[in-house]
matplotlib code that plots the C-alpha trace (Angstrom):
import matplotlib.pyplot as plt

x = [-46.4, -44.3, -40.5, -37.7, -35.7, -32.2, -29.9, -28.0, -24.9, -23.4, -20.1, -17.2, -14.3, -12.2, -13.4, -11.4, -12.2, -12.7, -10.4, -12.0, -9.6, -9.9, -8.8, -8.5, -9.8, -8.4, -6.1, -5.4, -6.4, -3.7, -1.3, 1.9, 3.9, 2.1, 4.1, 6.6, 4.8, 2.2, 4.1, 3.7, 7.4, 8.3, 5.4, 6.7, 10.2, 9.1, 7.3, 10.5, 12.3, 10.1, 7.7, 4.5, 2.2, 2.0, -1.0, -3.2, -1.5, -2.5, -6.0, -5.8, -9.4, -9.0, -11.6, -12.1, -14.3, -14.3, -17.8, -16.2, -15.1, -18.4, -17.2, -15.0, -13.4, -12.3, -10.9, -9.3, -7.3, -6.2, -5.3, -3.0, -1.9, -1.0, 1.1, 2.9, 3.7, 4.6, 7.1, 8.8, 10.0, 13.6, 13.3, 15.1, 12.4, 9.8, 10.8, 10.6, 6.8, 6.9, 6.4, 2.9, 1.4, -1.4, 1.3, 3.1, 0.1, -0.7, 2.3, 2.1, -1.2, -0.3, 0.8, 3.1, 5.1, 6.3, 9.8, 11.0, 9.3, 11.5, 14.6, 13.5, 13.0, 9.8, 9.2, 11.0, 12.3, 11.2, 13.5, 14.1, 12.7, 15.6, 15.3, 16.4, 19.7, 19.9, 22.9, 21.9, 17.8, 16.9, 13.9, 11.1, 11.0, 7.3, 6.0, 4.7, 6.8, 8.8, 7.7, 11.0, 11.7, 14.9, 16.5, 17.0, 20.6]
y = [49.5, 48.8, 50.1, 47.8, 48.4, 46.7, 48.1, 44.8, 46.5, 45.7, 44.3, 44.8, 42.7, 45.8, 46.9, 45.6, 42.3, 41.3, 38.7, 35.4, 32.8, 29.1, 27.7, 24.1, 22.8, 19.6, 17.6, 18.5, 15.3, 17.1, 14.0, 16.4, 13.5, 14.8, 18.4, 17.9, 16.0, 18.2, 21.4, 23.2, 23.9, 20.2, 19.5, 21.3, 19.8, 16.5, 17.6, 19.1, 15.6, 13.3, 14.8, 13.8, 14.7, 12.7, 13.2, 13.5, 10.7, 8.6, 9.0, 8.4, 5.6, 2.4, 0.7, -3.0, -5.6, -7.0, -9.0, -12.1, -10.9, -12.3, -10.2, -7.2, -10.0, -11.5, -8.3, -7.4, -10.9, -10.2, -6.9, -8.0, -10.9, -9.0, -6.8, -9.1, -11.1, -7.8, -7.3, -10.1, -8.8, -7.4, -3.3, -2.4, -3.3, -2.4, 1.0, 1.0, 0.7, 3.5, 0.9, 0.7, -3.2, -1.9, 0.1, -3.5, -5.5, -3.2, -3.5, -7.8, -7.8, -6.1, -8.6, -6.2, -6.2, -10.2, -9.2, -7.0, -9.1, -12.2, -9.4, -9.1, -12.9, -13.1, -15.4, -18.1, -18.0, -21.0, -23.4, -24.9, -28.3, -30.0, -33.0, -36.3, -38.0, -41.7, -41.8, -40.2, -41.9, -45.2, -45.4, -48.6, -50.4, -51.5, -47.8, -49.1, -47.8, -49.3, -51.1, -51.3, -48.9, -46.7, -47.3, -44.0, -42.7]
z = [16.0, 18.8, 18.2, 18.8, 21.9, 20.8, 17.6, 16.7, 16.0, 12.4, 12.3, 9.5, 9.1, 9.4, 13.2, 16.5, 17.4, 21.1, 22.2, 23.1, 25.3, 26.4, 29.1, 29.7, 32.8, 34.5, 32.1, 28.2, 26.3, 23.6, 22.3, 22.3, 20.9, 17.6, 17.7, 15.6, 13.1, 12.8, 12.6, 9.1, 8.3, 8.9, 6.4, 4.0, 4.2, 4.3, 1.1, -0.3, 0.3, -1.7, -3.2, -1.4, 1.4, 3.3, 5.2, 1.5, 0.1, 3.2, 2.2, -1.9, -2.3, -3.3, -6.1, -6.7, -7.1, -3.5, -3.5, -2.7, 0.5, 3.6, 6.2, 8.2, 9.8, 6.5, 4.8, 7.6, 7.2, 3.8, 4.1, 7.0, 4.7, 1.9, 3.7, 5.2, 2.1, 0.8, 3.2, 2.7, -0.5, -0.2, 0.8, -2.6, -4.3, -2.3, -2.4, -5.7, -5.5, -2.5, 0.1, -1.2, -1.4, -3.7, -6.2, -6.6, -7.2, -9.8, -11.3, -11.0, -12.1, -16.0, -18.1, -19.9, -16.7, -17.3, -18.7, -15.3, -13.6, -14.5, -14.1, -10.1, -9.7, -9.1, -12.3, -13.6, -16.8, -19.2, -19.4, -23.2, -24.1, -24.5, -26.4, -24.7, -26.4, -26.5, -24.3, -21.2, -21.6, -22.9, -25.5, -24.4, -28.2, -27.1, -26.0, -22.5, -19.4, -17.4, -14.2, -12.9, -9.5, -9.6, -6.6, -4.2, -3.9]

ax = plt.figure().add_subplot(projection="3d")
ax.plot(x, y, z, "-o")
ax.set_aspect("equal")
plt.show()
């Protein structure tokens, strides 16, 4: 038997570490316009103001039934469509829906929604049938309409 020549030494979490440094050669490819943005305490404030990360809830999945759509070129067009019919709806409501096109179509698409709906203008309210008095419309006797043209104001 031939005896081994090297010990690998074993290594504990709790012994000195050797420091290992990098240094960039030539130019950092580092976007520093990111800093402040990325910093962890901003994070958390940002997270303290409304509630939300915003870097997780940039990445929440979207499911749907999106078989109709042929090709990238296509869903890219109505994605970019529906955002920008989506911003043409006034901010204060848009914010209500967290800026979020997919939150608001949600909402449109549930039929128990009709009633706020109507409230934000989005659908017209029926109008009542209102039934036609004789003095404002003349009744034909012989039930066939008229042939004669109204004349344009």
């Amino acid at each position: 038997m031939k005896k081994l020549d090297k010990v690998i030494p074993f290594r504990t979490a709790y012994e000195p570490h050797k420091p290992c440094f990098f240094h960039t050669e030539g130019e950092s490819l580092t976007q520093q316009h990111f800093q402040e943005e990325c910093d962890i305490i901003n994070i958390i404030k940002r997270h303290d103001r409304n509630g939300i990360i915003e870097h997780v809830h940039r990445g929440q999945a979207r499911y749907g039934d999106f078989s109709e759509v042929t090709d990238y070129r296509e869903a890219l067009d109505l994605v970019q469509n529906a955002q920008e019919e989506f911003m043409t709806i006034p901010s204060d409501i848009r914010k209500q829906f967290d800026n979020n096109p997919g939150k608001f179509y949600e909402f449109v698409s549930n039929p128990d929604n009709k009633d706020e709906l109507i409230k934000m203008g989005f659908i017209e309210q029926p109008q009542q049938a209102v039934a036609p008095s004789s003095a404002t419309e003349p009744t034909l006797e012989s039930g066939e309409p008229s042939t004669a043209q109204e004349r344009p104001e």
